[in-house]
C-alpha positions as CSV (number, residue, x, y, z in Angstrom):
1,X,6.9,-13.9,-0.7
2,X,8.0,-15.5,2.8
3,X,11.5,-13.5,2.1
4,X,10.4,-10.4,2.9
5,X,11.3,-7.7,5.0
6,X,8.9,-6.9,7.7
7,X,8.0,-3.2,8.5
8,X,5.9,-1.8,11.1
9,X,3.1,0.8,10.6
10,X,5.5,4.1,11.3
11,X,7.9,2.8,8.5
12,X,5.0,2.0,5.8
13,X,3.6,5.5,6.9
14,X,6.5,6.6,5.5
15,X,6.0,5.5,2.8
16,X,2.9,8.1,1.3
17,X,4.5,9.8,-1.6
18,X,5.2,13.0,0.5
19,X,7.9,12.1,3.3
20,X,9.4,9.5,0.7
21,X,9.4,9.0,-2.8
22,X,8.0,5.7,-2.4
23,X,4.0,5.3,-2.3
24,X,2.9,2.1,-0.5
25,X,0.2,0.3,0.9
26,X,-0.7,-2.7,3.0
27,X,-3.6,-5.2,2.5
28,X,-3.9,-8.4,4.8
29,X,-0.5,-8.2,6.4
30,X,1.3,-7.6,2.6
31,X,2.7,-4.4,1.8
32,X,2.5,-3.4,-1.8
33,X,4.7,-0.8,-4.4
34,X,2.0,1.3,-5.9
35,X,4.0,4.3,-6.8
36,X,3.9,3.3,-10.5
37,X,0.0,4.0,-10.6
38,X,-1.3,6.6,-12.2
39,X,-4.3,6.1,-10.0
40,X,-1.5,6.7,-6.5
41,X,-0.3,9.7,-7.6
42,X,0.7,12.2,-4.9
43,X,-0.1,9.5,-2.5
44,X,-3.8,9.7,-2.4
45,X,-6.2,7.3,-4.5
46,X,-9.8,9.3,-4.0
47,X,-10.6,9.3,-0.3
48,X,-7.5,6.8,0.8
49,X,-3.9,7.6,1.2
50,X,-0.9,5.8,1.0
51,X,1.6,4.4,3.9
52,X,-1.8,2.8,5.6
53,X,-3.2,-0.4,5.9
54,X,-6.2,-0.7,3.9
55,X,-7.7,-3.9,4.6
56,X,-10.5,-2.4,6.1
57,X,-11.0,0.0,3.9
58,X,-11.4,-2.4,0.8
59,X,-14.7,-3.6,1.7
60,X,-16.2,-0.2,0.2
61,X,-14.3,-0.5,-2.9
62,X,-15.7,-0.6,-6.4
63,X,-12.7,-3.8,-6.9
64,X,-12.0,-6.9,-5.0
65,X,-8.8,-7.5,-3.6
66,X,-7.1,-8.9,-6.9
67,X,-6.3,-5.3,-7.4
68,X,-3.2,-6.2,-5.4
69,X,-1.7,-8.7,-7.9
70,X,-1.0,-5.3,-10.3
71,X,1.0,-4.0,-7.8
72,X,4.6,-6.0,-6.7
73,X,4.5,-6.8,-2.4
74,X,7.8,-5.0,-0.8
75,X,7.0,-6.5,2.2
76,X,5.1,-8.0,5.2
77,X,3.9,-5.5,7.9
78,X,4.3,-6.5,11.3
């Protein structure tokens, strides 16, 4: 996981399944492919939406953060 590309906030915003086909999302510095989930589609997953960082956000969760290892990590955000 150390080879990957880094992207800053504006690029992974991006990134919401509107402006781009892709839907990602960023937890702890790691930015993860969800665009496969059923549970991203459209970019929005209940009250949260794709192309942010939502490290902060998982503390209100009903899942821990192994929800992450589903998902394949694109990249690191910088």
């Amino acid at each position: 996981m150390t080879n990957l590309p880094e992207y800053t906030k504006s690029q992974l915003a991006l990134r919401n399944g509107q402006d781009k086909p892709e839907i990602w999302v960023a937890y702890k510095g790691t930015i993860y492919d969800v665009t496969e989930s059923r549970l991203w589609r459209n970019g929005k997953h209940y009250e949260h939406w794709a192309g942010q960082d939502l490290t902060d956000e998982l503390i209100d969760a009903p899942h821990t953060h192994e929800v992450f290892e589903r998902f394949k990590a694109v990249a690191k955000l910088k």
